[in-house]
N, C-alpha and C positions, 0 to 999 in steps of 0.2 A: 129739033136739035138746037137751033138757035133760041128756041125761049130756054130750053134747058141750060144754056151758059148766062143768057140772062137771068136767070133765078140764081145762078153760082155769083153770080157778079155782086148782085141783090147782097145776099146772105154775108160775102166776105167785106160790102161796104159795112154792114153791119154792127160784125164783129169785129172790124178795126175802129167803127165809132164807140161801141161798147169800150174797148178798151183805152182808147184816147180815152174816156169819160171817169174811167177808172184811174189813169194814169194823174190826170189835170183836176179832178175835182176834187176838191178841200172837203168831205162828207164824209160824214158816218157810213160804213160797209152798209148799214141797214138802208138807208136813204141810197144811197147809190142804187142799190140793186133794185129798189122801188120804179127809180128815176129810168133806169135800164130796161125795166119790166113795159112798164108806161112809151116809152119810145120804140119798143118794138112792137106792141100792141098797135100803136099808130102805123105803123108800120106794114102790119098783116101779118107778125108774126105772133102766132102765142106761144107762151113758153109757160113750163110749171115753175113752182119756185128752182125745185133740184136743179133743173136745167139753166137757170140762173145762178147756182151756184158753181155746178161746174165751169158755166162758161170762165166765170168771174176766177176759179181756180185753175183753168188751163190758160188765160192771158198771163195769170199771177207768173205761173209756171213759166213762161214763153219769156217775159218782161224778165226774171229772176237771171236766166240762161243765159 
């Protein structure tokens, strides 16, 4: 149970760096998500693109609100 809230913990640093990185970076959407793509591969996470765009369109969404 406890590695299981570490792996949550993991996941939501993540995607609040993801979206800092969305928020603050002067880049082309294409470049960004490359750059997102690459940082979470380092990471241990893989992701398809789709799921890269979602992500990228549920912070849009969140940041928007």
């Amino acid at each position: 149970m406890k590695n299981l809230g570490l792996l949550y913990a993991f996941l939501g640093g993540a995607i609040v760096g993801a979206g800092a990185a969305v928020l603050f970076a002067p880049e082309k959407g294409e470049d960004l998500r490359r750059r997102i793509k690459d940082v979470l591969r380092k990471k241990g996470i893989l992701c398809t693109e789709n799921e890269i765009d979602a992500l990228v369109e549920q912070l849009t969404t969140e940041i928007d609100d």
